[in-house]
Every structure is written in C-alpha cells, then in structure tokens.
Residue frames relative to the residue before (quaternion, step in Angstrom):
aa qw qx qy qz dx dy dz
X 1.0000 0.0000 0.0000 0.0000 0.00 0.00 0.00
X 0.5971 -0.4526 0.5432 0.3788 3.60 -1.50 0.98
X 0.2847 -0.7164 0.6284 0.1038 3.41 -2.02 0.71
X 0.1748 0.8147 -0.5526 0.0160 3.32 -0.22 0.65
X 0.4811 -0.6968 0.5314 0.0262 3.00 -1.82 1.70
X 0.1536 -0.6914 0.7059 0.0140 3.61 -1.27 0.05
X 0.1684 -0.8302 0.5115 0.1445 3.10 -0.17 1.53
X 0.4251 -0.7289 0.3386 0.4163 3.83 -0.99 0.37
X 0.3148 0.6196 -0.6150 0.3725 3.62 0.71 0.95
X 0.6524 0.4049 -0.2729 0.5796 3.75 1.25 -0.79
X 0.5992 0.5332 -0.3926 0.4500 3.93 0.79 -0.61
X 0.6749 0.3165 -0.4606 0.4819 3.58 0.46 -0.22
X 0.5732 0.4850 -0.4896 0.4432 3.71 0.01 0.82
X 0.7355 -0.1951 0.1171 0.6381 3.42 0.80 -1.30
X 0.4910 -0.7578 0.3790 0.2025 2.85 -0.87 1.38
X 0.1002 0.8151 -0.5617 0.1003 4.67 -0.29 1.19
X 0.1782 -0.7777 0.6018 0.0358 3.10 -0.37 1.09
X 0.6070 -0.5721 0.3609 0.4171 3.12 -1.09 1.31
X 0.3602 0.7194 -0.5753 -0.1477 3.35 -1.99 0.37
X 0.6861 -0.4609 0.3594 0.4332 3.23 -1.40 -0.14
X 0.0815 -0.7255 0.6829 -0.0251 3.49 -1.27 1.40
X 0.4243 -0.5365 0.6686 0.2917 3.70 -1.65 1.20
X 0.3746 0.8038 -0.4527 0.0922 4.15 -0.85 0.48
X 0.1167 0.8961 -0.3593 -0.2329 3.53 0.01 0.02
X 0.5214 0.3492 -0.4340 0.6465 3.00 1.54 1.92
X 0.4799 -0.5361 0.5446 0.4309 2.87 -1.76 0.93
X 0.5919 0.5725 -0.4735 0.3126 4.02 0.15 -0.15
X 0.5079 0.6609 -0.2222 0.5058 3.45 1.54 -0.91
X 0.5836 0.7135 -0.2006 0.3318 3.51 0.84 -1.60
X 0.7421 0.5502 0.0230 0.3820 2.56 1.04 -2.40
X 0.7135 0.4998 -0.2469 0.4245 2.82 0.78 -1.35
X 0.6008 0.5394 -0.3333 0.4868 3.62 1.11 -1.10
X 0.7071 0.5308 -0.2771 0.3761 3.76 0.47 -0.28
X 0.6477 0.5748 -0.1728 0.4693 3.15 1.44 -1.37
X 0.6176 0.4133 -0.3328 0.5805 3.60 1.09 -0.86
X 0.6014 0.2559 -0.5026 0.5659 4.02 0.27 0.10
X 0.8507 -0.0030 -0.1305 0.5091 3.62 -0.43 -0.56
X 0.3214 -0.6434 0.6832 0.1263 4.07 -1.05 1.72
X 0.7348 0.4844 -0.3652 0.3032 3.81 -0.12 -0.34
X 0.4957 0.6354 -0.3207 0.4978 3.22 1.72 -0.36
X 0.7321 0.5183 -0.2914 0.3324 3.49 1.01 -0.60
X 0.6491 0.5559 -0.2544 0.4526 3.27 1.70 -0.48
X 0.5727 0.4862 -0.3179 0.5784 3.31 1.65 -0.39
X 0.7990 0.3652 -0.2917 0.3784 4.00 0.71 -0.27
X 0.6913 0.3089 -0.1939 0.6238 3.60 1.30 -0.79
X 0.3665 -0.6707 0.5510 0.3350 3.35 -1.81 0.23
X 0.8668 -0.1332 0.1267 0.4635 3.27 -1.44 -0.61
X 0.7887 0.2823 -0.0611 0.5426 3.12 0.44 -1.41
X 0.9131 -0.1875 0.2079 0.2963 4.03 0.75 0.64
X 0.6996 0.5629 -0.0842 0.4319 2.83 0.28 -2.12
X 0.6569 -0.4673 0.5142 0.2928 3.88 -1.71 0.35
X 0.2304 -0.7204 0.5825 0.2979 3.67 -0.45 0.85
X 0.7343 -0.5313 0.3130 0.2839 3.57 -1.66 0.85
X 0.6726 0.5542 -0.3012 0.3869 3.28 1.71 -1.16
X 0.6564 0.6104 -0.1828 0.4040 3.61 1.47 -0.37
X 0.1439 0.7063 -0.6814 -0.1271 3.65 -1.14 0.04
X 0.5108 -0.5975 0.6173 -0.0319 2.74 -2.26 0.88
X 0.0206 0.8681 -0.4958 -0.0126 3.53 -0.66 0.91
X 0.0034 0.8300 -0.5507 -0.0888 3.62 -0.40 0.32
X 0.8443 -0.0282 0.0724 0.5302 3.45 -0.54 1.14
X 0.6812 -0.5978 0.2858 0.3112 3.44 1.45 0.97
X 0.5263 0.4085 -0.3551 0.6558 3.26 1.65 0.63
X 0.5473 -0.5637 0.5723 0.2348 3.69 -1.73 1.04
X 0.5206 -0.6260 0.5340 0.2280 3.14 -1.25 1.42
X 0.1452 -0.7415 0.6359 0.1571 3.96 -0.36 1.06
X 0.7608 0.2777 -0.4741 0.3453 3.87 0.24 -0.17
X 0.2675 -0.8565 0.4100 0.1636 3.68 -0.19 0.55
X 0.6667 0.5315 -0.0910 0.5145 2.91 1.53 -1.00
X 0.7688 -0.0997 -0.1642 0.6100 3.44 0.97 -0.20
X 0.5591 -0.6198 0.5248 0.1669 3.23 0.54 1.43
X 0.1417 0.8485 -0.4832 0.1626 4.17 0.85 1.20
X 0.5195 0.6597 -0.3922 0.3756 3.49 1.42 -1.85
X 0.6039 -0.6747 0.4045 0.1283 2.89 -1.55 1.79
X 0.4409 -0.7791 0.4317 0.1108 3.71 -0.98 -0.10
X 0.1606 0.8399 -0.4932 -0.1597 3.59 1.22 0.10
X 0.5440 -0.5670 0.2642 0.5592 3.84 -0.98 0.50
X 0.7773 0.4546 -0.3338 0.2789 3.86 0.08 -0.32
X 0.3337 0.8011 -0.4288 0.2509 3.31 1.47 0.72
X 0.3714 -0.6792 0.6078 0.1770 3.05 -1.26 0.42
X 0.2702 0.8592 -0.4335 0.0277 3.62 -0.91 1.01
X 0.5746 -0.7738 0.2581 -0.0668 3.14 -1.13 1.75
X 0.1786 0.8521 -0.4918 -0.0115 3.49 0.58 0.70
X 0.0159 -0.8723 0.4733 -0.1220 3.39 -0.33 1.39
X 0.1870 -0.8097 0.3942 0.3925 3.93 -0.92 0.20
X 0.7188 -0.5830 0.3009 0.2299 3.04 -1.23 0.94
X 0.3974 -0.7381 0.5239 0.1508 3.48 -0.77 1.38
X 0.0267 -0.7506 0.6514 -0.1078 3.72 -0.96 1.32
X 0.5728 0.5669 -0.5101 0.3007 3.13 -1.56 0.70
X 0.6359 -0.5972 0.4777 0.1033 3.56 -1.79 0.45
C-alpha cells in the first residue's frame, strides 16, 4: 500500500498521522483519508476540488503535476507528501 504523510505545518490544524492507503491516485489517497477525517478536506482542496495554492503534493519525491484533479498515479509502494508550500524572495 501507498504511504501517505502529513506534514506538521498541516498537523497543527488537524491532527493525521501518517498512514498506509490501498489507491492508485493521489485523488484516491485523499479521498480514503477525508472520509475518516471531513475537515481535512476543507483545509487541502478548494471549492471546485482542485489542490489549494497554499499546498504541495509529492509522490515519490516528484511534484503533483495534476492539481486540479489530483490524477498522478500511485504505485502500491509509494510514498506521499502533503506539504505547505514555501513562498517568498
């Protein structure tokens, strides 16, 4: 099974401890996480779905390229990274 993380920059809001998910999307992933914890979804997707701007996604140490429907495959021994996104000058 896929691994999926929760950095604690997102844990101090709601509190997800890394686990193993059966998925072969990072949308799949999600979903499997959201249905144990609903508030997690309002803090990671927007309105319409899609990756909020303040976030990134890694799979296997590579940026999530579909953002919007969160598609990028899943092999079972991935490793995935929901993290917020570092801005600035």
């Amino acid at each position: 099974m896929a691994h999926l993380f929760f950095a604690a920059s997102i844990q101090r809001h709601i509190a997800m401890p890394e686990r193993d998910v059966a998925a072969r999307s990072v949308d799949e992933a999600l979903s499997i996480v959201f249905a144990d914890e609903p508030r997690l979804r309002g803090y990671i997707l927007d309105d319409q779905g899609g990756l909020r701007r303040h976030l990134s996604v890694f799979v296997d140490g590579r940026p999530l390229r579909d953002r919007r429907r969160l598609s990028d495959p899943v092999e079972t021994d991935s490793r995935i990274y929901v993290v917020q996104a570092l801005s600035g000058g």
